[in-house]
PyMOL CGO cylinders between C-alpha atoms (Angstrom):
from pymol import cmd
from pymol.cgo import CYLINDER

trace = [
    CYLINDER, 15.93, -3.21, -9.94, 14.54, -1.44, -6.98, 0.3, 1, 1, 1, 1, 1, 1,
    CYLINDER, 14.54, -1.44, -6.98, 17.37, -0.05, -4.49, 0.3, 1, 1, 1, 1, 1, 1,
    CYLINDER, 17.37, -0.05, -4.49, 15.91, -0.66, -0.73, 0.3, 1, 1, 1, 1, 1, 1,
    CYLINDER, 15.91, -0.66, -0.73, 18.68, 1.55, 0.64, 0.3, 1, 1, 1, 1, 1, 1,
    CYLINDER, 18.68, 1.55, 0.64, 18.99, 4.80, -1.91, 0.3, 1, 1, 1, 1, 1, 1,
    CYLINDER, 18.99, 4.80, -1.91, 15.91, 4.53, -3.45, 0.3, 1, 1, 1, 1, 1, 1,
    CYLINDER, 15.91, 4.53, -3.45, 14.16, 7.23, -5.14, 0.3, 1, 1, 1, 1, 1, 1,
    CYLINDER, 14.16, 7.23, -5.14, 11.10, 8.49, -3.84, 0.3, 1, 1, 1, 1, 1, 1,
    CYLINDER, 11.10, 8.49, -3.84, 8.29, 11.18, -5.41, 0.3, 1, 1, 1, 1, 1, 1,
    CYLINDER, 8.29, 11.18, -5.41, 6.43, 12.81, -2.72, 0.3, 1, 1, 1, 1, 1, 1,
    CYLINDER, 6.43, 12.81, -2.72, 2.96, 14.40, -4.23, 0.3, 1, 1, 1, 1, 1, 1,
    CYLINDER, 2.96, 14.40, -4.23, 1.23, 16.83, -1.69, 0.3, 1, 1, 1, 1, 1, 1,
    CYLINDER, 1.23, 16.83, -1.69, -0.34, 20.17, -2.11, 0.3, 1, 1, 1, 1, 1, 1,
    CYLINDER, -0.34, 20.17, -2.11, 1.18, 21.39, 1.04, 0.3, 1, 1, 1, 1, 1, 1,
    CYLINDER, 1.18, 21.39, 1.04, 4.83, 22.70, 1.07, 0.3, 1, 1, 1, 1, 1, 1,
    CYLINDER, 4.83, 22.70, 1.07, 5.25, 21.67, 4.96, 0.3, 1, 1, 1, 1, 1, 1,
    CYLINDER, 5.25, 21.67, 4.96, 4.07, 18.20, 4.36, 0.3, 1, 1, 1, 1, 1, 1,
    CYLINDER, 4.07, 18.20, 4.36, 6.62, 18.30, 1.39, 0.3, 1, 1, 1, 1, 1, 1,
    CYLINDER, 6.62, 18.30, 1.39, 9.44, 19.34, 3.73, 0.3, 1, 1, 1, 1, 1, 1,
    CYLINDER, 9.44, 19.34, 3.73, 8.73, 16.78, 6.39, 0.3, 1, 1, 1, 1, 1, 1,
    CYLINDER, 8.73, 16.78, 6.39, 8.50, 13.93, 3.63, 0.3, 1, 1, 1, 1, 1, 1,
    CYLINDER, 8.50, 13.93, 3.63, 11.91, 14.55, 2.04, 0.3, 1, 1, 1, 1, 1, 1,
    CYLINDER, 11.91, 14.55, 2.04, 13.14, 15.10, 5.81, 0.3, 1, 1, 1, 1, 1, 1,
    CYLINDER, 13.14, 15.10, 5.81, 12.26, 11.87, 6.78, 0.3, 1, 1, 1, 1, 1, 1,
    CYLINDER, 12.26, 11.87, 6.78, 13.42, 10.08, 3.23, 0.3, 1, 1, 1, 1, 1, 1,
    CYLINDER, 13.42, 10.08, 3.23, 17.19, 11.89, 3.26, 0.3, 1, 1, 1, 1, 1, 1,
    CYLINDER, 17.19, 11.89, 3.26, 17.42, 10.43, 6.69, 0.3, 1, 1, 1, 1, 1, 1,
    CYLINDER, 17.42, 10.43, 6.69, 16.66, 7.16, 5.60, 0.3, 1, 1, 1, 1, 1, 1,
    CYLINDER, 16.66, 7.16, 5.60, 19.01, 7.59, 2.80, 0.3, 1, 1, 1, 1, 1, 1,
    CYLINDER, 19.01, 7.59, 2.80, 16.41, 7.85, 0.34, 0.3, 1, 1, 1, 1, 1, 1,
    CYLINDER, 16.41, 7.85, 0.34, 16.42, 10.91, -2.46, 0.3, 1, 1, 1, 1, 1, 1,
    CYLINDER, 16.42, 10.91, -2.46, 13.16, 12.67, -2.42, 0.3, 1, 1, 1, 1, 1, 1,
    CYLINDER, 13.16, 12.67, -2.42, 11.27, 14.47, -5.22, 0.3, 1, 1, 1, 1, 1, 1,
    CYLINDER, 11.27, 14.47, -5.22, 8.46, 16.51, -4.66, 0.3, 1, 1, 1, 1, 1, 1,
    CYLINDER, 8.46, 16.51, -4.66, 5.69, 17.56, -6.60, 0.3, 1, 1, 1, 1, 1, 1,
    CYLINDER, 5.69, 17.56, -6.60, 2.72, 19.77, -5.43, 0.3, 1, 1, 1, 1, 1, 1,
    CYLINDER, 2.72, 19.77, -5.43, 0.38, 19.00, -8.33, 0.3, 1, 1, 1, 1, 1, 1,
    CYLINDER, 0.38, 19.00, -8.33, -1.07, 16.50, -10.07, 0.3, 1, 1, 1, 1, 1, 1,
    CYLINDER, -1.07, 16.50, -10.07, 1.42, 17.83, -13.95, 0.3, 1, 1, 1, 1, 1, 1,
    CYLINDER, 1.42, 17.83, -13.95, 4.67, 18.48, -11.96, 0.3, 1, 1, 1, 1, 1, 1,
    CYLINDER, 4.67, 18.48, -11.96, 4.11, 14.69, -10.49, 0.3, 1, 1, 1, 1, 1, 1,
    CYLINDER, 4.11, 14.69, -10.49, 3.97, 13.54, -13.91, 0.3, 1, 1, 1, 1, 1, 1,
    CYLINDER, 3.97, 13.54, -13.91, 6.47, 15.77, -15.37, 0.3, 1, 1, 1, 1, 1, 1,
    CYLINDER, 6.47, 15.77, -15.37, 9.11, 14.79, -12.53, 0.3, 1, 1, 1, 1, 1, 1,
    CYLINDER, 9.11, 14.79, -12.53, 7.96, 11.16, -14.11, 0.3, 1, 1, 1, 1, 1, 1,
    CYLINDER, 7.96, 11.16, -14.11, 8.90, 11.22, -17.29, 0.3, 1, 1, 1, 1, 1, 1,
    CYLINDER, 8.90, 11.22, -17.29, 12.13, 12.36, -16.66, 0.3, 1, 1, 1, 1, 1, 1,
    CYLINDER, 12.13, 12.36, -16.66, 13.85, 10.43, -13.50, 0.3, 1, 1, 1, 1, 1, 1,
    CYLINDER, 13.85, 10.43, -13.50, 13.49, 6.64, -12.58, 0.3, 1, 1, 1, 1, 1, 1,
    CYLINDER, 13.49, 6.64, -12.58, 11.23, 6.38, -9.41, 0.3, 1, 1, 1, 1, 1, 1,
    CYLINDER, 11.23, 6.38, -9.41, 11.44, 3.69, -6.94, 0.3, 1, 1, 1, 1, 1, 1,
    CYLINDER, 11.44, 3.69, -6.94, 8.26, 4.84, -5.28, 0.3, 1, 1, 1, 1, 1, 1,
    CYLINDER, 8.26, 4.84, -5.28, 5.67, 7.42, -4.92, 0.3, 1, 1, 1, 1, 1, 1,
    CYLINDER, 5.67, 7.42, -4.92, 3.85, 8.76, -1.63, 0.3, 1, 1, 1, 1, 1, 1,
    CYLINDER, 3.85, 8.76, -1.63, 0.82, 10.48, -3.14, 0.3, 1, 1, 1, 1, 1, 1,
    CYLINDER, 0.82, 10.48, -3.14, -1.89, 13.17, -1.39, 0.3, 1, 1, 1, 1, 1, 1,
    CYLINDER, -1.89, 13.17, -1.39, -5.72, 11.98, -1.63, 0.3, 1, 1, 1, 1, 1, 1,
    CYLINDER, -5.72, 11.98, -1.63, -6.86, 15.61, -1.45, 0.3, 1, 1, 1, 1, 1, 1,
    CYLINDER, -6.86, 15.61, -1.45, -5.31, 18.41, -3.68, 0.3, 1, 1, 1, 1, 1, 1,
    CYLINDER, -5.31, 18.41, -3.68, -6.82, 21.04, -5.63, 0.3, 1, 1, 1, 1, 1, 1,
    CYLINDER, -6.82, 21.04, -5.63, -7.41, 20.18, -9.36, 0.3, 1, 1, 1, 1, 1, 1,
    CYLINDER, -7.41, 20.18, -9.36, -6.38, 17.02, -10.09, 0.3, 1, 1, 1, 1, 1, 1,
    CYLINDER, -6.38, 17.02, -10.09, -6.77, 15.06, -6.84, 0.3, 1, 1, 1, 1, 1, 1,
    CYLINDER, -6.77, 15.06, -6.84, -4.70, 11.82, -6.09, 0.3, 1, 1, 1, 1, 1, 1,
    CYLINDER, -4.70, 11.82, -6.09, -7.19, 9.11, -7.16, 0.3, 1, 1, 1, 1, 1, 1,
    CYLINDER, -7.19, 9.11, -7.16, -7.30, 10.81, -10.76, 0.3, 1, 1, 1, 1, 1, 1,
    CYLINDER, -7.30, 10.81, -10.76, -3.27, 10.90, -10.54, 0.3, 1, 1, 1, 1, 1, 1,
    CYLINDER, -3.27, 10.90, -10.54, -2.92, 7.16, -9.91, 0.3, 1, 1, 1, 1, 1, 1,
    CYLINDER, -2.92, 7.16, -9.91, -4.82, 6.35, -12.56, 0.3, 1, 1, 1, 1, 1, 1,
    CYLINDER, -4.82, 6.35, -12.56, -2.53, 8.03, -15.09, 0.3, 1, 1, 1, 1, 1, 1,
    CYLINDER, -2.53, 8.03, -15.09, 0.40, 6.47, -13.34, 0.3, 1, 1, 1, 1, 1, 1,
    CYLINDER, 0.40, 6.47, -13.34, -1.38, 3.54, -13.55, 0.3, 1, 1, 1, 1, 1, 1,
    CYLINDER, -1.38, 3.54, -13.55, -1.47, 4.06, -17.39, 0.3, 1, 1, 1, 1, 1, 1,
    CYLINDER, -1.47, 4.06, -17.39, 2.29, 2.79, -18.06, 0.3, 1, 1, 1, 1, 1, 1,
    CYLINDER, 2.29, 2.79, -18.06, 3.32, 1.82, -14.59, 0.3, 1, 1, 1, 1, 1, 1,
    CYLINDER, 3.32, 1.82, -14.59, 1.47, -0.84, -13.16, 0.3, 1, 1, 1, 1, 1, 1,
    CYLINDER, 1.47, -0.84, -13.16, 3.78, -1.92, -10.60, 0.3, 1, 1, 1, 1, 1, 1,
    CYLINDER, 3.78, -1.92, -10.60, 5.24, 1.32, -9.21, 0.3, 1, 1, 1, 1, 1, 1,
    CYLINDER, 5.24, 1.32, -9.21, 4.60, 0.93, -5.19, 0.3, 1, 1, 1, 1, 1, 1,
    CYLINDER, 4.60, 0.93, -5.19, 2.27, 3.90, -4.77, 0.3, 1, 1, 1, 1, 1, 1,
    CYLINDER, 2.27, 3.90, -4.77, 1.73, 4.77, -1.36, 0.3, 1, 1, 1, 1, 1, 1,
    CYLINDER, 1.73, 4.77, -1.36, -1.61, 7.36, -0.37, 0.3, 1, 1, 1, 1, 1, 1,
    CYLINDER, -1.61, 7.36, -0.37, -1.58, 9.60, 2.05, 0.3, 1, 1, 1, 1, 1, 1,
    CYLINDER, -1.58, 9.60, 2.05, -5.05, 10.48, 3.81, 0.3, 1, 1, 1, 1, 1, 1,
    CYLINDER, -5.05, 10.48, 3.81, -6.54, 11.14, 6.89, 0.3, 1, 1, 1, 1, 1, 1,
    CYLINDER, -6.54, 11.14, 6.89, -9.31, 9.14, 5.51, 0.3, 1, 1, 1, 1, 1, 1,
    CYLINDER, -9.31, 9.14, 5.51, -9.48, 6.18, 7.00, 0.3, 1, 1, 1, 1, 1, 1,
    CYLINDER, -9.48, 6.18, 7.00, -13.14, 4.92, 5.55, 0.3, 1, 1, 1, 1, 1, 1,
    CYLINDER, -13.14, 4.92, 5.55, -13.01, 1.10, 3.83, 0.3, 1, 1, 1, 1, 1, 1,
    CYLINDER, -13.01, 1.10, 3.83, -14.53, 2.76, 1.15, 0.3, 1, 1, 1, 1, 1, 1,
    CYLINDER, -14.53, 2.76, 1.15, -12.14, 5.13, 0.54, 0.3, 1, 1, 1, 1, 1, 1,
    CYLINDER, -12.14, 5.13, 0.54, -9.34, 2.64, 0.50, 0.3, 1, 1, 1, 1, 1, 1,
    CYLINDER, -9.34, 2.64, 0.50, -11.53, 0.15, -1.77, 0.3, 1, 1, 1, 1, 1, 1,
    CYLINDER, -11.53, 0.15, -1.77, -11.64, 3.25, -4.45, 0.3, 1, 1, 1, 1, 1, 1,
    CYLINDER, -11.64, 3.25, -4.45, -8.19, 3.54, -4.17, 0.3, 1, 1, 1, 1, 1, 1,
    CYLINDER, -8.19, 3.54, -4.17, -7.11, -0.21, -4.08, 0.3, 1, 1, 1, 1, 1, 1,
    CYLINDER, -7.11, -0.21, -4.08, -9.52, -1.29, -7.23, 0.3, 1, 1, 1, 1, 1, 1,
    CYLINDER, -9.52, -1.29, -7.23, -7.20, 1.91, -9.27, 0.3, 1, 1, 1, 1, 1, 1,
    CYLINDER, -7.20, 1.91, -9.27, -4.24, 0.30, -8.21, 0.3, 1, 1, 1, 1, 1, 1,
    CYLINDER, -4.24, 0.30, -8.21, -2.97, 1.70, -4.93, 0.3, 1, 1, 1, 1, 1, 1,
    CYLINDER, -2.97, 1.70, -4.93, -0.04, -0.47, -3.12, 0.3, 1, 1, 1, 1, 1, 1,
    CYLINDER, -0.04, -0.47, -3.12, -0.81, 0.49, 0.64, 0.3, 1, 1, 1, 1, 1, 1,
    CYLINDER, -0.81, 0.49, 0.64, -1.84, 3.61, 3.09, 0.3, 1, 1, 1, 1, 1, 1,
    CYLINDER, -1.84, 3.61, 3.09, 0.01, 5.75, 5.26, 0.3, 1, 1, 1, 1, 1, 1,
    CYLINDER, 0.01, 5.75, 5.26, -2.76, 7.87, 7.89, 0.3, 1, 1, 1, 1, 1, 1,
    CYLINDER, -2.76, 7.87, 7.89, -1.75, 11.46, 8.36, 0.3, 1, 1, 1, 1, 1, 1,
    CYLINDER, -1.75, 11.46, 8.36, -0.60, 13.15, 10.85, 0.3, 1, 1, 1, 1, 1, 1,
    CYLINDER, -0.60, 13.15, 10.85, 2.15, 11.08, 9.66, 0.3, 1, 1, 1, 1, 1, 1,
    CYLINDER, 2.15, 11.08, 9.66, 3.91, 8.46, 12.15, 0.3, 1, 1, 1, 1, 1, 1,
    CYLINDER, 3.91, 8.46, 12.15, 7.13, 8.74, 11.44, 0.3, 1, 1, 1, 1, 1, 1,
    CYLINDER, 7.13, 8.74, 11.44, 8.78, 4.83, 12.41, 0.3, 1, 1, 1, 1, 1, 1,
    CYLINDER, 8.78, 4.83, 12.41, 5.41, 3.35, 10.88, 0.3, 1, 1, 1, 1, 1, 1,
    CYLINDER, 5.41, 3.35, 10.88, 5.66, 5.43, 7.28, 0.3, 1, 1, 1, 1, 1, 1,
    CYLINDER, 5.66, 5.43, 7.28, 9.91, 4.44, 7.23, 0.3, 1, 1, 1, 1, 1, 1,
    CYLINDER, 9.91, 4.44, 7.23, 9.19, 0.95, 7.97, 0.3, 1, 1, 1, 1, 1, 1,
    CYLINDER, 9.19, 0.95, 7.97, 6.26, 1.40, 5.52, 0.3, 1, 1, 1, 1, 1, 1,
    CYLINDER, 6.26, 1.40, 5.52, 8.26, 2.72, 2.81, 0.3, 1, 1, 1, 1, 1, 1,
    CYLINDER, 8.26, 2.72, 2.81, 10.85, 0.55, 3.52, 0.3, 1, 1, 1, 1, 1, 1,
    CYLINDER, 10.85, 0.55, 3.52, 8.48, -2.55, 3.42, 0.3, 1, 1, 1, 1, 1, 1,
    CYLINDER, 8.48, -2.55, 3.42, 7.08, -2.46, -0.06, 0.3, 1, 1, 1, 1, 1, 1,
    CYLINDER, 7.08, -2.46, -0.06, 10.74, -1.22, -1.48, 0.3, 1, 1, 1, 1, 1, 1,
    CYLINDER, 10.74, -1.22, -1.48, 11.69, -4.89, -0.73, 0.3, 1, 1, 1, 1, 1, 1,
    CYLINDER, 11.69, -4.89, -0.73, 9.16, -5.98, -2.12, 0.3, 1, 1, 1, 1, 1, 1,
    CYLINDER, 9.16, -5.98, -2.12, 9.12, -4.26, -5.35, 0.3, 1, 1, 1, 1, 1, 1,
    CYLINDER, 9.12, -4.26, -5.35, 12.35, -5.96, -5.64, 0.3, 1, 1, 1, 1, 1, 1,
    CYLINDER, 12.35, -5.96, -5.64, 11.84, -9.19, -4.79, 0.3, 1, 1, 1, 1, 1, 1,
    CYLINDER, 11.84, -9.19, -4.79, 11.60, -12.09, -6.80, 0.3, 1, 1, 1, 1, 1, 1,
    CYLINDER, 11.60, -12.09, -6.80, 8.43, -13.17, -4.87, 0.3, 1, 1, 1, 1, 1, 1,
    CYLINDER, 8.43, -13.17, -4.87, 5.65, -14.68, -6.58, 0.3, 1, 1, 1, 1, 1, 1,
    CYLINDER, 5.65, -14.68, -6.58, 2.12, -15.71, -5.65, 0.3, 1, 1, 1, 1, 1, 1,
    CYLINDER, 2.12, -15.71, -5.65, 1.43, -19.48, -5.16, 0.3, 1, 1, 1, 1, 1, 1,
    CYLINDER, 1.43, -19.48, -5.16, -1.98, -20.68, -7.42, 0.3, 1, 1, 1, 1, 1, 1,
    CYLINDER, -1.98, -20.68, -7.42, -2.59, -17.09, -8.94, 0.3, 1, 1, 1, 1, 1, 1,
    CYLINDER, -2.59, -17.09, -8.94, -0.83, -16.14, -12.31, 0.3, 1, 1, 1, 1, 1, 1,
    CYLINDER, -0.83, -16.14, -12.31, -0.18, -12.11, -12.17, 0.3, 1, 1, 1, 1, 1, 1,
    CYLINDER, -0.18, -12.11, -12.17, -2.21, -12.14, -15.54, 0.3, 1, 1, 1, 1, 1, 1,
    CYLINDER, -2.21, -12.14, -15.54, -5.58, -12.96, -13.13, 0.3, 1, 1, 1, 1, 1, 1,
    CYLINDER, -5.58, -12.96, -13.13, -4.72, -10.94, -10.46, 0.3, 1, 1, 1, 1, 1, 1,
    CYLINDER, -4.72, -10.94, -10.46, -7.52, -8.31, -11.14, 0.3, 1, 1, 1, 1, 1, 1,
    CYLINDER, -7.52, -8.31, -11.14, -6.75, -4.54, -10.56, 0.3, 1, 1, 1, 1, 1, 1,
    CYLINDER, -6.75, -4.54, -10.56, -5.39, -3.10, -6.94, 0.3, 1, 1, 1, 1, 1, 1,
    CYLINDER, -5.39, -3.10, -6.94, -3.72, -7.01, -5.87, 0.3, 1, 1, 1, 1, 1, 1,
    CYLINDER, -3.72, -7.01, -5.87, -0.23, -6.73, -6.50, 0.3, 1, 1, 1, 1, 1, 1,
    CYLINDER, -0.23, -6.73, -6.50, 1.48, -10.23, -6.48, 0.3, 1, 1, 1, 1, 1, 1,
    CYLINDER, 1.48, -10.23, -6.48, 4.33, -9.38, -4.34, 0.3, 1, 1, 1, 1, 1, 1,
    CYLINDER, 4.33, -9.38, -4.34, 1.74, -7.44, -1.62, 0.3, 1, 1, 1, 1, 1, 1,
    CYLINDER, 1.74, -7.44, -1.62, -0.32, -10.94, -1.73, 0.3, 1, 1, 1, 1, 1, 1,
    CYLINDER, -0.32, -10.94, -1.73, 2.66, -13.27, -1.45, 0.3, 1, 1, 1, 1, 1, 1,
    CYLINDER, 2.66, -13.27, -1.45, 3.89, -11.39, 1.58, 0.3, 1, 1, 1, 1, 1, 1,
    CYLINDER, 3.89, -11.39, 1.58, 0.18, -11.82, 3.10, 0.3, 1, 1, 1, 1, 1, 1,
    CYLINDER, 0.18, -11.82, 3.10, -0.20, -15.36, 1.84, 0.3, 1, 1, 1, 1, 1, 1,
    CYLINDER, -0.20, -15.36, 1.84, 2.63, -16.34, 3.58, 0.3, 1, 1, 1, 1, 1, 1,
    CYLINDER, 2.63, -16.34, 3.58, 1.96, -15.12, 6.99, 0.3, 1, 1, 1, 1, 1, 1,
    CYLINDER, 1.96, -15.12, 6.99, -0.96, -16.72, 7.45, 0.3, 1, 1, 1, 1, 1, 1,
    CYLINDER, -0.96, -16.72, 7.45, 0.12, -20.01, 6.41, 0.3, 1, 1, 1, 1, 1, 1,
    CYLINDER, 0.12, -20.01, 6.41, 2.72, -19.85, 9.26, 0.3, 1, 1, 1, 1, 1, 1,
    CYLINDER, 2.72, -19.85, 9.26, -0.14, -18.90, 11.53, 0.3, 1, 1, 1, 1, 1, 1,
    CYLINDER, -0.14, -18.90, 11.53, -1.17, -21.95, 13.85, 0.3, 1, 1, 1, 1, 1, 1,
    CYLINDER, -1.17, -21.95, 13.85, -4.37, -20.32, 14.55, 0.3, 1, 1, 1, 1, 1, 1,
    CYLINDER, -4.37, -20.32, 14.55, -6.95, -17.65, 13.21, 0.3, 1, 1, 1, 1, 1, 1,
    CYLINDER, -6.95, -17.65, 13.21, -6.01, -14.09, 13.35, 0.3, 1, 1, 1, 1, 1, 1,
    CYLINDER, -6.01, -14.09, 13.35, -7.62, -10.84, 13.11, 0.3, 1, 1, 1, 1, 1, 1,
    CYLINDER, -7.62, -10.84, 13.11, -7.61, -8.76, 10.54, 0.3, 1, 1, 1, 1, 1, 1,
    CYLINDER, -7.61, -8.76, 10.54, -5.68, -6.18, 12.96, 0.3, 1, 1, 1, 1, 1, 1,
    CYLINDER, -5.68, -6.18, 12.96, -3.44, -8.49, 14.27, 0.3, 1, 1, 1, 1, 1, 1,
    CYLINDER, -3.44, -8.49, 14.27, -2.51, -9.50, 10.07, 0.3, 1, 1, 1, 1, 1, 1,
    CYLINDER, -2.51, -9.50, 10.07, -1.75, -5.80, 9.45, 0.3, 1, 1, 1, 1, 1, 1,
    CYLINDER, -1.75, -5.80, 9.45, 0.52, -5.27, 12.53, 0.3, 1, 1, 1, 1, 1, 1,
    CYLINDER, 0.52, -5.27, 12.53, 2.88, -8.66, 11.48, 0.3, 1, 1, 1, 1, 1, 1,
    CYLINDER, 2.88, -8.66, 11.48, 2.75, -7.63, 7.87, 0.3, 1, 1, 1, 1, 1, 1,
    CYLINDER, 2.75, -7.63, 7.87, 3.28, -3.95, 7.79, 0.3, 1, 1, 1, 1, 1, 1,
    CYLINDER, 3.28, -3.95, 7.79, 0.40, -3.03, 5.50, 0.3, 1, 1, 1, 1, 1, 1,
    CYLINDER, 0.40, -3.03, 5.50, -2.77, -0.80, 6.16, 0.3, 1, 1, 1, 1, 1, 1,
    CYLINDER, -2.77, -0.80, 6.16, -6.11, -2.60, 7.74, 0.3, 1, 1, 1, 1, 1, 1,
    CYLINDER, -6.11, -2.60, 7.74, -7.87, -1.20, 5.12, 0.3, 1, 1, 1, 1, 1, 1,
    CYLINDER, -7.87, -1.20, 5.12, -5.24, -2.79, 2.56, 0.3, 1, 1, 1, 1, 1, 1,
    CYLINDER, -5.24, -2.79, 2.56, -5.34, -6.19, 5.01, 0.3, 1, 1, 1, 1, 1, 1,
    CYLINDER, -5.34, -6.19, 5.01, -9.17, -6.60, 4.63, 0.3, 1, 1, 1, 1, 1, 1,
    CYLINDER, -9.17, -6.60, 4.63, -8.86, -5.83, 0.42, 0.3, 1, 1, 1, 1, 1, 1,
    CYLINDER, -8.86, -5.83, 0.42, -6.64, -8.80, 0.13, 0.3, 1, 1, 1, 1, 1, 1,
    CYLINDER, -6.64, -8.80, 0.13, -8.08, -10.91, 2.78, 0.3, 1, 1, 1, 1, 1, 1,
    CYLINDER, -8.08, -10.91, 2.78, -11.52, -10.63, 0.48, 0.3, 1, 1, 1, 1, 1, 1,
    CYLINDER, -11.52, -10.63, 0.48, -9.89, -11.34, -2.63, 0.3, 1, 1, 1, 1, 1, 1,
    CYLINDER, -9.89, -11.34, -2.63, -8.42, -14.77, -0.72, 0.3, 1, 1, 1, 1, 1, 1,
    CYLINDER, -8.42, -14.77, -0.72, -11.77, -15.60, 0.09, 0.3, 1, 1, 1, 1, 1, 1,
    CYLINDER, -11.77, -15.60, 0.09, -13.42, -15.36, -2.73, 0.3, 1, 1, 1, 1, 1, 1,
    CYLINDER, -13.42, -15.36, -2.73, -11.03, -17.69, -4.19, 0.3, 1, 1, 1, 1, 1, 1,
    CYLINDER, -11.03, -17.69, -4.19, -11.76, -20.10, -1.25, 0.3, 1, 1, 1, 1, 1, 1,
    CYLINDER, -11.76, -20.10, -1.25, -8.06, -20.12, 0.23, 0.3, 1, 1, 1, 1, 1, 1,
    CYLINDER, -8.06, -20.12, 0.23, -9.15, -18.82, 3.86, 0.3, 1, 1, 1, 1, 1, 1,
    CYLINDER, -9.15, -18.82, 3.86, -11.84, -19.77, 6.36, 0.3, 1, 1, 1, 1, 1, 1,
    CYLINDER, -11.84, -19.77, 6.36, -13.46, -16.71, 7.69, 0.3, 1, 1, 1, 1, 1, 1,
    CYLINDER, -13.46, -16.71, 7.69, -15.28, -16.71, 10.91, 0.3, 1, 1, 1, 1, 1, 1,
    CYLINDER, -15.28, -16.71, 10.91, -16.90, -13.98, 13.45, 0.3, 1, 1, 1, 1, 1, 1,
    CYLINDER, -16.90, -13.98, 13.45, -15.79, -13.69, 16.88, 0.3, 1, 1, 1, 1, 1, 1,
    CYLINDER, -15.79, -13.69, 16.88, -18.97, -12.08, 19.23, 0.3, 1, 1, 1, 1, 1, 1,
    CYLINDER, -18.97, -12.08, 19.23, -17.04, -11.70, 22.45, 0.3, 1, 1, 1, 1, 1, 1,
    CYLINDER, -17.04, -11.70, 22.45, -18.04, -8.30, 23.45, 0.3, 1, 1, 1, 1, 1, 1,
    CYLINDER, -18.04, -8.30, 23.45, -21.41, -6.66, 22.84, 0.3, 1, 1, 1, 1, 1, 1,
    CYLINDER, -21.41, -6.66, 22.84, -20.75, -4.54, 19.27, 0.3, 1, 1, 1, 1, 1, 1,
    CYLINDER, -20.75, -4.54, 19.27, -19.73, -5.50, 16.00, 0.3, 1, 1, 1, 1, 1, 1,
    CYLINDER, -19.73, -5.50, 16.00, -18.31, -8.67, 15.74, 0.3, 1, 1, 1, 1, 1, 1,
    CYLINDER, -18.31, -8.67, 15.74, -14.27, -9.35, 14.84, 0.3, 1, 1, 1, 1, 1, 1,
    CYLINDER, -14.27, -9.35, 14.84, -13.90, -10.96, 11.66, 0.3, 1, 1, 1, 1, 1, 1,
    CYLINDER, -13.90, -10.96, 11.66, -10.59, -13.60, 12.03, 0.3, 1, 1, 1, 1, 1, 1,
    CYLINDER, -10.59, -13.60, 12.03, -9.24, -15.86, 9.53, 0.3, 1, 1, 1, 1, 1, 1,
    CYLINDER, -9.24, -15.86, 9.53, -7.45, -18.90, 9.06, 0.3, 1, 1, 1, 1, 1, 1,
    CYLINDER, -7.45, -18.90, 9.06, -5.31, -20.01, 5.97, 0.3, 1, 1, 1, 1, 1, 1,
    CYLINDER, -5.31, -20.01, 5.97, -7.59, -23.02, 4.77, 0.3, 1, 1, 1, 1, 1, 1,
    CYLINDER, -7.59, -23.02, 4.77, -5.39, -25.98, 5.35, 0.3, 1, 1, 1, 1, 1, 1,
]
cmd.load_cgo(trace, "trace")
């Protein structure tokens, strides 16, 4: 069972000040931080201690964060794995999502938005919640049923269509995690999608929960 309030978190980040801030913030929040600057002492660390949660670098040297989650991703499939980047491309976070990522955190770090973050998918890693009309078993790769529950049931208490920014600001996930999920709902059919053209530039996708 995950512990929300003393959880255990493993911080992976080439950067020893980045490091320091990270288990900074976590002791504050009453959370015991580990901290790994490579790619072997992250897994090392793992085989040893029970981890509640990992915040994870894109960019080291050597073994970078992408090829890191995948070996995590080996033997634990559920572990809430948080990336760091200042990366903020869709494709980026596709790669990422598709190997199994939970959710993004943009550096320079916001402190209040990476604690309520954290704090966020600790609850629900240990909640009983379940998707409605998807077994876990079909869930493909990078959809966690918990993450899509929590989505799921926002926009079925939503009288109206929303935008995909507005979705990640009730929810507490990343946009780019926001529009993964939102694709992967309609796919399925279980939105309505539509465009909204009201200023001259790209147009604002918004969906509905298909009622």
């Amino acid at each position: 069972m995950v512990r929300v309030e003393t959880a255990v978190l493993l911080a992976v980040d080439d950067d020893a000040d980045i490091l320091y801030m990270l288990r900074a913030i976590g002791e504050t929040a009453g959370w015991t931080v580990l901290t790994a600057q490579d790619a072997e002492s992250a897994m090392s660390i793992l085989a040893s201690r029970a981890v509640d949660l990992i915040l994870l670098d894109y960019h080291m040297p050597g073994t970078d964060g992408l090829t890191l989650l995948r070996r995590i991703r080996e033997d634990r499939p559920h572990l809430p794995v948080l990336v760091l980047t200042v990366d903020e491309r869709q494709e980026v976070a596709d790669t990422f999502l598709a190997e199994g990522a939970t959710d993004f955190a943009l550096k320079p770090v916001r402190v209040p938005d990476l604690v309520a973050r954290i704090r966020l998918h600790l609850r629900l890693a240990a909640s009983t919640a379940v998707t409605q009309g998807w077994d876990e078993g079909e869930l493909p790769k990078g959809i966690h049923p918990a993450t899509l529950a929590e989505l799921v049931a926002v926009l079925k208490r939503s009288p109206t269509y929303r935008t995909l920014r507005e979705l990640a600001d009730e929810v507490g996930f990343a946009y780019q995690t926001v529009w993964r999920y939102v694709n992967f709902l309609e796919e399925h059919g279980a939105v309505t999608v539509r465009s909204d053209y009201g200023s001259i530039g790209r147009p604002t996708k918004m969906v509905a929960w298909k009622r």
